[in-house]
C-alpha positions as CSV (number, residue, x, y, z in Angstrom):
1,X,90.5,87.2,69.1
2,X,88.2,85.0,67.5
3,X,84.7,85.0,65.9
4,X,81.3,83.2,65.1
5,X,78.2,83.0,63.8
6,X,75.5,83.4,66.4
7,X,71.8,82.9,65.6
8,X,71.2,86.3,65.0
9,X,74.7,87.2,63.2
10,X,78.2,88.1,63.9
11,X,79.5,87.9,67.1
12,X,83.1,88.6,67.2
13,X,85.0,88.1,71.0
14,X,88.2,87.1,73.2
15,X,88.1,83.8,74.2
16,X,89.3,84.6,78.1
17,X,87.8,82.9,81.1
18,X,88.0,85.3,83.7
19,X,87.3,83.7,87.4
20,X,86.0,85.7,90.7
21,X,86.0,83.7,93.8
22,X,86.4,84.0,97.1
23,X,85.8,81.3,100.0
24,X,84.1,78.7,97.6
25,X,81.7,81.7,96.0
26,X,82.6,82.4,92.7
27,X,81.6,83.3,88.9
28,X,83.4,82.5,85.5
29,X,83.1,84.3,82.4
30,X,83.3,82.7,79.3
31,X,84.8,85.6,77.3
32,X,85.9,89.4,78.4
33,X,85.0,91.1,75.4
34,X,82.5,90.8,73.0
35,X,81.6,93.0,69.9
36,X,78.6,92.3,67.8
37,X,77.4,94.2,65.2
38,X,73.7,96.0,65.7
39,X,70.1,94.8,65.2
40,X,72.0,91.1,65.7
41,X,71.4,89.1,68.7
42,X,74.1,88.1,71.4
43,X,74.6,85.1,74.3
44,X,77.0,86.0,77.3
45,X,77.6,83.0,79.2
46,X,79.3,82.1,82.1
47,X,79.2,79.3,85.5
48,X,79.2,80.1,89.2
49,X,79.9,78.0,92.4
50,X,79.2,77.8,95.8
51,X,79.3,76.2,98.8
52,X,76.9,73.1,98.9
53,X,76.2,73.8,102.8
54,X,77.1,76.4,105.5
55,X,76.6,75.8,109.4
56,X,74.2,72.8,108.6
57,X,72.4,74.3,106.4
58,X,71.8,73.1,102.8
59,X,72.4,75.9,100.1
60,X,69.5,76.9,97.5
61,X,70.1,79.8,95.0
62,X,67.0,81.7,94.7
63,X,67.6,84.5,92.2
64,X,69.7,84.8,89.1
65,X,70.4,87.9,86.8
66,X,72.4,90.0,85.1
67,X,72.6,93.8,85.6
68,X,74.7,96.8,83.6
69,X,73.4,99.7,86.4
70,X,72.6,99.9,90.2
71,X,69.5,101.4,91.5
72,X,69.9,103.4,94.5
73,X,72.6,100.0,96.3
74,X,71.0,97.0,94.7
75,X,71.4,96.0,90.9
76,X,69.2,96.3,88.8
77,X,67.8,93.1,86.7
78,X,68.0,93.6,83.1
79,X,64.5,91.9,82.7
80,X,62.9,94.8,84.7
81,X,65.1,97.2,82.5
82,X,62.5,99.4,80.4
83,X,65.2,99.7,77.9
84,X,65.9,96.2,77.6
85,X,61.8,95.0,77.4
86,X,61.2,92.3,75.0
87,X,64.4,91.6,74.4
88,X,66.5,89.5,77.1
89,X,66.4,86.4,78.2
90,X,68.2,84.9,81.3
91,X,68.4,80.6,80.8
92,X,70.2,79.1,83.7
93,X,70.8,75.0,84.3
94,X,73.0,73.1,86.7
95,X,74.9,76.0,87.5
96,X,75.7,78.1,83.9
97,X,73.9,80.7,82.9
98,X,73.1,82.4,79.5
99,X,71.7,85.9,78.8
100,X,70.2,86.3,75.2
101,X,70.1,89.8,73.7
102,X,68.4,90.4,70.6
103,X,67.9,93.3,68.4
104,X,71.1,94.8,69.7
105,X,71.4,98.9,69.9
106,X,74.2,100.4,70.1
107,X,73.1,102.2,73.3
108,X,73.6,98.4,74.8
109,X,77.1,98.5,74.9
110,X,78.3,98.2,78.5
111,X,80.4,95.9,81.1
112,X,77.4,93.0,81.6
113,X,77.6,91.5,85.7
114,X,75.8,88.1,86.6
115,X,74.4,87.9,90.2
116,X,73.4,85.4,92.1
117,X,71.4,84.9,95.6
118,X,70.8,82.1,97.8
119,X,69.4,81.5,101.2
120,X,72.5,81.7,103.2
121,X,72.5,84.8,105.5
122,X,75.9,85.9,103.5
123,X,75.0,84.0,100.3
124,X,74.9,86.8,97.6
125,X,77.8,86.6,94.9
126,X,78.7,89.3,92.0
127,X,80.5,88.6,89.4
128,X,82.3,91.5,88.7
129,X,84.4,92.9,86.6
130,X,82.0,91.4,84.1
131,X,81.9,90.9,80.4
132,X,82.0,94.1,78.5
133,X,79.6,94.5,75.2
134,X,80.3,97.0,72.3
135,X,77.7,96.9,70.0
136,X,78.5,98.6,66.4
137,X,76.9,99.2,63.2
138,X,78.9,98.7,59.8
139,X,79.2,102.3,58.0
140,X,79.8,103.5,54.6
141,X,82.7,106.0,54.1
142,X,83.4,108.3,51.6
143,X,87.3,107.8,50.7
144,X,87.0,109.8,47.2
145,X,89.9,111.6,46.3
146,X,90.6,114.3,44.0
147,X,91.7,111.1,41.3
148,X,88.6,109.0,41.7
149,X,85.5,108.5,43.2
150,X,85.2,105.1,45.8
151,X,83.4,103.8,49.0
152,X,84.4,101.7,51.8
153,X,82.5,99.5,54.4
154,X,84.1,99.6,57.8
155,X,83.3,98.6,61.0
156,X,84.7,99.2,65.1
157,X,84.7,95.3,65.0
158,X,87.4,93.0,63.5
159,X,85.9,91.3,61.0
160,X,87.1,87.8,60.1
161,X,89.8,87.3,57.7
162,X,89.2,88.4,54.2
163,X,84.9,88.4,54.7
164,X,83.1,88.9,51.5
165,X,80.7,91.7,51.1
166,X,77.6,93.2,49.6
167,X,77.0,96.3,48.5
168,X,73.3,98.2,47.5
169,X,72.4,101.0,45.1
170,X,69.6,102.1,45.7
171,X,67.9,99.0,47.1
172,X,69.4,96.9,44.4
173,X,72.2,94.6,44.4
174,X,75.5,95.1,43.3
175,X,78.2,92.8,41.8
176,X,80.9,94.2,43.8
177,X,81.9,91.8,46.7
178,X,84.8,93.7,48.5
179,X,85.6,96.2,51.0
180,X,85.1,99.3,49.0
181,X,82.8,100.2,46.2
182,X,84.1,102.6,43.0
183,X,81.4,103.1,40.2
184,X,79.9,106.3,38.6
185,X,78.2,107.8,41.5
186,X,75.1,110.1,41.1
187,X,74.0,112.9,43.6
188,X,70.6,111.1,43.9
189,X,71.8,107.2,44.6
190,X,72.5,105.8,48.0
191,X,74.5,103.2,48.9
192,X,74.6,100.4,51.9
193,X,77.1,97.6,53.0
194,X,76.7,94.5,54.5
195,X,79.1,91.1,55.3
196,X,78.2,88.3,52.9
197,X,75.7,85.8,54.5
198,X,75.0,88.3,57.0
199,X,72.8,90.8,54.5
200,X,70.1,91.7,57.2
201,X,72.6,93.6,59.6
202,X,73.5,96.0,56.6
203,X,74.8,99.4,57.2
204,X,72.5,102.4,57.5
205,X,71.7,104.1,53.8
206,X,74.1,106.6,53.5
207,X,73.7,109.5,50.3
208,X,77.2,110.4,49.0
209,X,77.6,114.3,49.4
210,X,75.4,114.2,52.1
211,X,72.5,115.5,49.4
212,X,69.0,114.1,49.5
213,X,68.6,110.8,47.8
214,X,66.6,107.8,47.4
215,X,66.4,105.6,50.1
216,X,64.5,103.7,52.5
217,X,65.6,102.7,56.4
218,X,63.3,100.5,58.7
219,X,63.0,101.2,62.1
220,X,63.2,97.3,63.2
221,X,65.4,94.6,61.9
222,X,63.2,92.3,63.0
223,X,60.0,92.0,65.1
224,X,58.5,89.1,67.3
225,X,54.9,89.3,67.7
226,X,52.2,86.8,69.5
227,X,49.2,85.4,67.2
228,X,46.0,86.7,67.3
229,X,47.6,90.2,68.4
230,X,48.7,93.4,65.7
231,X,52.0,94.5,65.0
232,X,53.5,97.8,63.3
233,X,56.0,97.6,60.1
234,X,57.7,100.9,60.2
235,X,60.4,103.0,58.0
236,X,60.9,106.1,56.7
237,X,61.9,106.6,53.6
238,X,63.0,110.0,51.0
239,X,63.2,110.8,47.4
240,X,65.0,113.1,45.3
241,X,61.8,113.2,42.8
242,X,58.8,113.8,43.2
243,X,57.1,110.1,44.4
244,X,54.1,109.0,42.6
245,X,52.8,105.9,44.0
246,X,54.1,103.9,47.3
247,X,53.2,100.0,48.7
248,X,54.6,97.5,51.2
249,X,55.0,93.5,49.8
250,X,56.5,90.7,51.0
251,X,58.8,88.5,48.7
252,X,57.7,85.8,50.2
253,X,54.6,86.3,48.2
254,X,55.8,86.3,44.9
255,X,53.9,83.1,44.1
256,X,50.7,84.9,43.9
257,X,52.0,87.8,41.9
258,X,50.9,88.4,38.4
259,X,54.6,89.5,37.6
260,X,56.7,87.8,39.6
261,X,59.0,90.9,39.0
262,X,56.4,93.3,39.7
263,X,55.8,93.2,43.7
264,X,51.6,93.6,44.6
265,X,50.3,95.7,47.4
266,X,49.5,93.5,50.9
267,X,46.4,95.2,50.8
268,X,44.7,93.4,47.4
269,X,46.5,90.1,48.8
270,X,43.5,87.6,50.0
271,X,45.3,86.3,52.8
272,X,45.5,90.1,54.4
273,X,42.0,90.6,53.5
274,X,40.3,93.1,56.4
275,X,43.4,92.9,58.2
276,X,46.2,95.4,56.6
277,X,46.2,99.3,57.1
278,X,49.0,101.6,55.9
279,X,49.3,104.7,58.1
280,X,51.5,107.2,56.5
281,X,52.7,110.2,58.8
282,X,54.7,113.9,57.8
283,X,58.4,113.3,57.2
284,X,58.6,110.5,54.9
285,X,57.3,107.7,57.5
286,X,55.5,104.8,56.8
287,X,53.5,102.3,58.8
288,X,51.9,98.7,57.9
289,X,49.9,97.5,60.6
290,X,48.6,93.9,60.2
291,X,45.8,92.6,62.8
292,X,44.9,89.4,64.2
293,X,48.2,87.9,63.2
294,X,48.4,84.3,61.9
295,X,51.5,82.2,62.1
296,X,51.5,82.2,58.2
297,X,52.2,85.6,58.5
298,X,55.9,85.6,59.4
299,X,57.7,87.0,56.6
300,X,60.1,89.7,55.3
301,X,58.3,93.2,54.9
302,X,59.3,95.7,52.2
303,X,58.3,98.9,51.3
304,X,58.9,100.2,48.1
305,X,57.8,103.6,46.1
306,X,57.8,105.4,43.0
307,X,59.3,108.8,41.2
308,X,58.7,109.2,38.1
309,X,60.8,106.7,35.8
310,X,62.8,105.9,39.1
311,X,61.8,102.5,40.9
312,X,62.9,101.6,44.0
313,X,63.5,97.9,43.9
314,X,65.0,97.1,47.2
315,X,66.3,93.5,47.1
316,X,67.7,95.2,50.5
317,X,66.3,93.1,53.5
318,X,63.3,94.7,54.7
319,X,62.0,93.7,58.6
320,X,61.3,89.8,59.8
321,X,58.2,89.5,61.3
322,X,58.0,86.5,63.6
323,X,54.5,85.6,64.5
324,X,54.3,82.6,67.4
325,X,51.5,81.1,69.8
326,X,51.4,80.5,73.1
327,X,52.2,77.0,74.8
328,X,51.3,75.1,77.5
329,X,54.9,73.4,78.6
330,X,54.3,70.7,81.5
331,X,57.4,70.9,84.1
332,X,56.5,68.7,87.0
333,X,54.1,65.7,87.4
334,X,53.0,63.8,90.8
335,X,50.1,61.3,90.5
336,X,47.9,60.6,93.3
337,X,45.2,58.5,93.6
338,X,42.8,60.8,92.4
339,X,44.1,63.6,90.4
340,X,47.6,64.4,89.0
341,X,49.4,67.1,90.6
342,X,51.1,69.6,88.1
343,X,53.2,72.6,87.4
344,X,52.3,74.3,84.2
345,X,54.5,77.1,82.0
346,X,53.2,79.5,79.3
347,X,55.6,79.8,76.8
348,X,56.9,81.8,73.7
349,X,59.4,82.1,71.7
350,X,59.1,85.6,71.7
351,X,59.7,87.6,74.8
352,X,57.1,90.4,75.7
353,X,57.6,93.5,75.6
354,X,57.2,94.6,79.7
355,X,55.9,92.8,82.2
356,X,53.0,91.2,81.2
357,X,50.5,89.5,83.2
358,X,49.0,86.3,81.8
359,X,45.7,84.6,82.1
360,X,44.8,80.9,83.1
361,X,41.5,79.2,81.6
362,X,40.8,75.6,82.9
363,X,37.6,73.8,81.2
364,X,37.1,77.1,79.9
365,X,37.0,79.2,83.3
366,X,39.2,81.3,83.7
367,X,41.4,81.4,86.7
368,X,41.0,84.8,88.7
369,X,44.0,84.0,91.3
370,X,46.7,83.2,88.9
371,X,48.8,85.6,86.3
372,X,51.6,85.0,86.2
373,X,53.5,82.4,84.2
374,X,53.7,79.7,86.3
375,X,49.9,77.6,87.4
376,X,50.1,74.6,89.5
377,X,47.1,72.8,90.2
378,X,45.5,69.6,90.6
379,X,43.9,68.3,87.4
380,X,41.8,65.4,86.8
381,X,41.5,63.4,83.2
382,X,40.2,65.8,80.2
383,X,41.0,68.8,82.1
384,X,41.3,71.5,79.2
385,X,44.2,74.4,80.1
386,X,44.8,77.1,78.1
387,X,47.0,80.4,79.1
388,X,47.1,83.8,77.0
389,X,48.5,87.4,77.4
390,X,46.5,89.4,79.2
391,X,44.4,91.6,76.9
392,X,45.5,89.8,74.3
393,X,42.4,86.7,73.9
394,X,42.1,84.3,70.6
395,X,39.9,82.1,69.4
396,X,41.2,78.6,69.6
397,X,39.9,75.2,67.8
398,X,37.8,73.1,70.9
399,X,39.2,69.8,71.6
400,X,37.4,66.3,73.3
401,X,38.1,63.0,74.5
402,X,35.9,60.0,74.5
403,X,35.7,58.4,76.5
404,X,35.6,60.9,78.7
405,X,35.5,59.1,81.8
406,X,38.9,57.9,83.0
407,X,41.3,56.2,80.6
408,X,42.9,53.1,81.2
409,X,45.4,51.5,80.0
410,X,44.6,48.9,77.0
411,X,41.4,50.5,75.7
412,X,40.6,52.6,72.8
413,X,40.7,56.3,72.5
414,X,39.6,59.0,70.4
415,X,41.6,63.1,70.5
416,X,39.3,65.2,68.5
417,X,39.4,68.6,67.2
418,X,37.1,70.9,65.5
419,X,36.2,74.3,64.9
420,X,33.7,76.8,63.0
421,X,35.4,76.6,59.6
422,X,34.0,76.0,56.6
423,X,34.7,74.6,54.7
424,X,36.4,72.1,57.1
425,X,39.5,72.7,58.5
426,X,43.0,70.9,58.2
427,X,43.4,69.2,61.5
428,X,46.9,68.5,63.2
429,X,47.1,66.6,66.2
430,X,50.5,66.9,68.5
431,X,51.9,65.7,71.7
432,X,54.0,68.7,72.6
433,X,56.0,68.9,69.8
434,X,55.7,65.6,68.0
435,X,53.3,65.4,64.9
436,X,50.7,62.7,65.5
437,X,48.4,61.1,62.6
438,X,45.3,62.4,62.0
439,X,42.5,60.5,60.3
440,X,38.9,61.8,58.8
441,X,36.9,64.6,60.8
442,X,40.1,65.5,63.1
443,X,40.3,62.3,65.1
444,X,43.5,60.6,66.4
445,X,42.8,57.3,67.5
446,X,44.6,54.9,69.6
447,X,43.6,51.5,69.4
448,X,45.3,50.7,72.5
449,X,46.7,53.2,74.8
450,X,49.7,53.0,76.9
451,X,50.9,54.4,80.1
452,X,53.8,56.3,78.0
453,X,50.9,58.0,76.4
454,X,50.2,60.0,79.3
455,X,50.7,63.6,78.9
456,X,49.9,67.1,77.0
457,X,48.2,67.4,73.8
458,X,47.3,70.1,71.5
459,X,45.7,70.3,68.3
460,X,45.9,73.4,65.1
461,X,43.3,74.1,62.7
462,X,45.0,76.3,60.1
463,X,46.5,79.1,61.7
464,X,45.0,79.0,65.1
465,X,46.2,76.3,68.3
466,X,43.5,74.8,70.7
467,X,43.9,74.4,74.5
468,X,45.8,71.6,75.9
469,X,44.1,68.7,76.7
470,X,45.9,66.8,79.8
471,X,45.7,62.8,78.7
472,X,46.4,60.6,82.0
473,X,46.3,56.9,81.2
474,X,45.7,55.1,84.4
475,X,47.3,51.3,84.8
476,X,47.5,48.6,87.5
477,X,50.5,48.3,89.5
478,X,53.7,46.8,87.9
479,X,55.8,43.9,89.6
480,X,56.5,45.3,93.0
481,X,59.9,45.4,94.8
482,X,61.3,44.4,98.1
483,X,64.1,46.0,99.9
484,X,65.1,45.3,103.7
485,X,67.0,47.6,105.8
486,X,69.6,46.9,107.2
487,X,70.5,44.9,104.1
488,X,73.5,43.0,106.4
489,X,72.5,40.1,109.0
490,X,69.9,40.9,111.0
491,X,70.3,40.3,114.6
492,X,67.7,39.4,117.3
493,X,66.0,42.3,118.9
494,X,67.1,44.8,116.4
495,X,64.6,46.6,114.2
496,X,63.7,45.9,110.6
497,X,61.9,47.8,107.4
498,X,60.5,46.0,104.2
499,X,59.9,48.4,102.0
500,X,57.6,47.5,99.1
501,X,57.9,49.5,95.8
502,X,55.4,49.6,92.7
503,X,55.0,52.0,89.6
504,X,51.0,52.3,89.3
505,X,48.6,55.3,88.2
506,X,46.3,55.8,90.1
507,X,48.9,55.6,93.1
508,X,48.9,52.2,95.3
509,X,48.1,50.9,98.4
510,X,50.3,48.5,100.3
511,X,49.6,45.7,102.1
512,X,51.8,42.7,103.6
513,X,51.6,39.3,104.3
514,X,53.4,36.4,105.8
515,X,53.5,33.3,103.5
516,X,50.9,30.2,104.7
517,X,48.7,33.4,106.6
518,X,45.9,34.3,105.1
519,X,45.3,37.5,107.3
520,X,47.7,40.6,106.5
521,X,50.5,41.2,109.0
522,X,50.9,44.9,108.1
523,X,49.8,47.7,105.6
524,X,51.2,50.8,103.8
525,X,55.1,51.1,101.7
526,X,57.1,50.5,104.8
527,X,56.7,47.2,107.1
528,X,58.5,47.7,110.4
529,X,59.3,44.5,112.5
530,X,60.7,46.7,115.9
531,X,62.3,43.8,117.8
532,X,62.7,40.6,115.6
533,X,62.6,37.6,116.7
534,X,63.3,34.3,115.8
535,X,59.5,33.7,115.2
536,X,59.6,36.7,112.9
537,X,61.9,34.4,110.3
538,X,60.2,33.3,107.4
539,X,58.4,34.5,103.8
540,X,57.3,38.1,103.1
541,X,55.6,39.4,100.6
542,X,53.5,42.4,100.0
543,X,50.3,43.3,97.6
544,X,50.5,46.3,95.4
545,X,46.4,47.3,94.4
546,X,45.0,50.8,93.2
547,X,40.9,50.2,91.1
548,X,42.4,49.5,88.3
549,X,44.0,45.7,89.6
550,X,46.6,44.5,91.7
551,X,50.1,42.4,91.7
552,X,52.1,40.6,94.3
553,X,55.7,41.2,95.1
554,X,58.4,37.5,95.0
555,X,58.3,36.0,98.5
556,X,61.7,37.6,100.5
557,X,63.2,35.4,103.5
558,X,64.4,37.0,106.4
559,X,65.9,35.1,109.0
560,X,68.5,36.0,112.2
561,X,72.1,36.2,111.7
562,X,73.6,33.3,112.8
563,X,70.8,30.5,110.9
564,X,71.9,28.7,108.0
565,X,70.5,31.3,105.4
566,X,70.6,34.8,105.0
567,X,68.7,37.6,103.4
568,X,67.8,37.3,100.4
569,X,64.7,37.1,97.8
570,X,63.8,33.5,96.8
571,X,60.7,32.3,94.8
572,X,59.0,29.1,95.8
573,X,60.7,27.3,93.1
574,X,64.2,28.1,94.3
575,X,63.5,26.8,98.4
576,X,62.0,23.4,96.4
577,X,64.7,22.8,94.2
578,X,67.1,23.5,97.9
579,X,65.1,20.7,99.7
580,X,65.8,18.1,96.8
581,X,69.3,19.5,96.4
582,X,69.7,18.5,100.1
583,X,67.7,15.6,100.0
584,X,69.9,14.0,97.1
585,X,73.3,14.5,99.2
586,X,72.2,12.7,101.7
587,X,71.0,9.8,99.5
588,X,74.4,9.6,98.0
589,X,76.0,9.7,101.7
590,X,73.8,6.7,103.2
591,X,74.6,4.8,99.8
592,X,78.5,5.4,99.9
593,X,78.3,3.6,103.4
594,X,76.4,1.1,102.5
595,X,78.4,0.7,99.5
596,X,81.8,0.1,102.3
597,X,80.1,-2.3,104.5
598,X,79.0,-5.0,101.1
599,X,82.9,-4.3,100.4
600,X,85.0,-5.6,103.4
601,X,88.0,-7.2,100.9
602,X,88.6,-3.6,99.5
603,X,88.0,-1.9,102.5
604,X,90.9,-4.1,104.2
605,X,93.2,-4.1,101.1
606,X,93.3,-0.1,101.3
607,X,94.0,-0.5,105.4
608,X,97.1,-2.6,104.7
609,X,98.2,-0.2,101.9
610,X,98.0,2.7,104.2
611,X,100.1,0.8,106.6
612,X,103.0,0.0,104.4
């Protein structure tokens, strides 16, 4: 048994692999047993395997997901699970999987099973039996005796070794820091737990007695909500005096307080001006709803009230509002001479709640075909995407280019942003999620832009983030390549590819030429010679051009198997300084016989040696 810290709490588990296989098919588990306390957040991991071909045929997995209950025979996804909406995430690369679930109920406790498909006719694999999830909340016991009066925190879960804790009364911190609590305990207080460092998945508020006291329980931990959209803040709450005045705050506000001990009501806070409402309901229930959220938003939420000289303080954790924006995320890039072929992703880091549609604007029109997360389109330079929830619209800063026309490599370049502020704005400028410089009125300049420049850009004025402005910086070709095929001698009659190679934007064309011709001898990537010949020896090279310029390949010999040379790339430099290589051995052979003939004496004395 072991334990960590997860990015939503404790997450306590046995460390077992479990494997399922069976003929090359199989799933692995990292851990068996997991057991995480509620309103945290969990990952359950694990790798599967299967064969990379069957009967020819290459294997693709085209599904993955993990399932707790069947529908009818088939599984049933937990992102299609009502219960689960909002609040899992399945992350899968090179073959290992994660599910992510946050805001964990105790309900959720079950054996977890991964699944995947592929397109084999038999090509479906369940891991099974899974990983099993208990989910449990830390409780407050009574363990009073007739002697004395204490508490105790306890929990399903085996806490690490000697954890410290916290304890509230009545909303306020206590000094007491272990398992159980013994003070002077009044009919009217309540009392919580929590583990040390781990405050904001605290025990529910539990009156000793089981009398009426003062408390106040939230109905969310935590919330995730998507700018420009409205969220509700709820909890309930109960008094065992008559309560005189009620407000929510947020501690994160305290700045602006007169008192920074005295918490102020969201609604006579500037920055919620127009946009806070309290609804209050029969039974103690509260409700904050904030509208047309702002990422400055995202903040703890308290509510506290009043009864007559009692105060509830409530330095317990209230609920964490998240607020995020959509993204434009660019997954796959192909240039063409033209345009630039690309797969776009909306993203958040908060998952919906349900199925959700999305909506697609490009230059401003919106996109009547596509809603779903994924767009793929061709896109031309300064083409302006944006993607939202649909029904949930916002109004987002406008972005430009200038030039406008196309961009090329070496000249200068102006990103600007602006919006309907005033006063003016504060302007960032990013390049997914890298922080550019930003000078007067918005602007980020580049004196000189490069091809690395290329890509998606985005700009924020206060609160709110612009479209995504697709930057392609077109360049002439680079050096181009040369490759034959076959790459071992090449014999007569046999057939033979040059394949010319070039990293350009827009996309090149090819041409070829044989050296001392001034006509080409072939055109596009791939130059095929299908029967060579010895009249087919000699210096290639090829032509890379697009509009922007163009730039010639290093001459490549090729010659039949056999000759004195063989394949190989060589520059005009390298066959001149091989002719006066050869050219100087044979000087130095015709002078070493003259040198013999002028020398008869030696010549004669090294005969006789040679005889003795």
């Amino acid at each position: 048994m072991g334990f960590k810290v997860a990015a939503g709490g404790l997450v306590f588990l046995l460390s077992v692999s479990v494997i399922q296989s069976q003929y090359g098919w199989g799933v692995t588990f990292t851990s068996t047993n997991i057991c995480a306390l509620k309103g945290s957040s969990v990952e359950l991991h694990c790798t599967y395997r299967h064969p990379s071909t069957m009967n020819g045929r290459v294997t693709v997995v085209e599904k993955t997901f993990w399932f707790t209950k069947m529908g009818g025979s088939e599984p049933v996804d937990l992102s299609t699970d009502a219960e689960y909406a909002g609040r899992v995430q399945n992350r899968c690369y090179e073959k290992s999987c994660t599910l992510r679930i946050t805001d964990l109920r105790e309900s959720d406790s079950a054996e977890y099973m991964f699944r995947f498909i592929t397109n084999q006719q038999v090509g479906r694999f369940t891991g099974s039996p899974g990983v099993t999830l208990s989910v449990t909340a830390l409780q407050v016991k009574d363990t009073s005796s007739f002697f004395s009066t204490a508490l105790s925190c306890h929990s399903d879960c085996r806490l690490p070794d000697n954890p410290s804790y916290v304890w509230y009364k009545n909303g306020q911190k206590t000094e007491s820091k272990t398992s159980s609590y013994s003070d002077y305990i009044s009919p009217g207080d309540s009392y919580v737990c929590a583990v040390e460092g781990h405050e904001d998945f605290h025990s529910p508020p539990v009156c000793v007695g089981g009398q009426s006291c003062n408390r106040v329980t939230y109905t969310h931990r935590s919330i995730c909500a998507l700018k420009g959209s409205s969220v509700n803040i709820s909890s309930t709450y109960s008094s065992s005096g008559s309560i005189t005045s009620k407000l929510w705050f947020s501690p994160e506000r305290s700045h602006q307080w007169v008192y920074q001990s005295q918490p102020e009501d969201l609604s006579e806070d500037p920055q919620y001006a127009g946009r806070v409402q309290v609804l209050e309901t029969e039974g103690g229930r509260s409700t904050l709803r904030i509208t047309e959220l702002t990422e400055r938003d995202s903040a703890q939420y308290h509510f506290k009230f009043t009864a007559g000289s009692f105060d509830w303080r409530s330095s317990l954790p209230g609920t964490t509002l998240t607020v995020t924006a959509l993204q434009v995320q660019e997954t796959t890039t192909t240039h063409h001479q033209l345009y630039t072929e690309a797969e776009l992703k909306c993203h958040s880091s908060c998952s919906p709640a349900g199925r959700l549609s999305f909506v697609w604007f490009k230059n401003g029109q919106k996109n009547m075909t596509e809603e779903t997360s994924s767009y793929k389109d061709n896109f031309y330079p300064g083409d302006k995407i944006s993607c939202a929830f649909k029904g949930h619209p916002s109004k987002l800063p406008s972005v430009s280019v200038s030039p406008s026309a196309e961009i090329v490599e070496g000249s200068s370049v102006n990103l600007t942003c602006s919006s309907e502020a005033n006063p003016a704005a504060t302007y960032t400028w990013y390049k997914e999620d890298q922080v550019l410089p930003v000078g007067s009125a918005g602007i980020h300049h580049f004196t000189s832009i490069r091809s690395e420049d290329s890509g998606i850009y985005y700009c924020t004025s206060e609160d709110q983030r612009s479209e995504s402005l697709l930057i392609d910086v077109q360049y002439a070709p680079r050096l181009p390549s040369v490759s034959v095929s076959p790459s071992a001698e090449i014999v007569e009659g046999s057939s033979v590819n040059l394949t010319c190679s070039s990293d350009a934007n827009p996309a090149a064309n090819y041409t070829w030429y044989k050296e001392d011709e001034d006509s080409p001898t072939a055109s596009g990537q791939i130059f095929t010679i299908t029967d060579f010949r010895a009249e087919h020896s000699g210096n290639y090279y090829c032509k890379a051009r697009n509009k922007i310029g163009f730039k010639k390949s290093a001459l490549y010999l090729i010659v039949l198997a056999g000759s004195w040379i063989f394949p190989v790339a060589l520059s005009i430099t390298a066959v001149v300084l091989l002719v006066i290589l050869v050219c100087v051995l044979l000087w130095m052979r015709t002078r070493g016989e003259a040198a013999m003939e002028d020398s008869p004496a030696i010549y004669s004395t090294v005969n006789k040696t040679q005889r003795v």
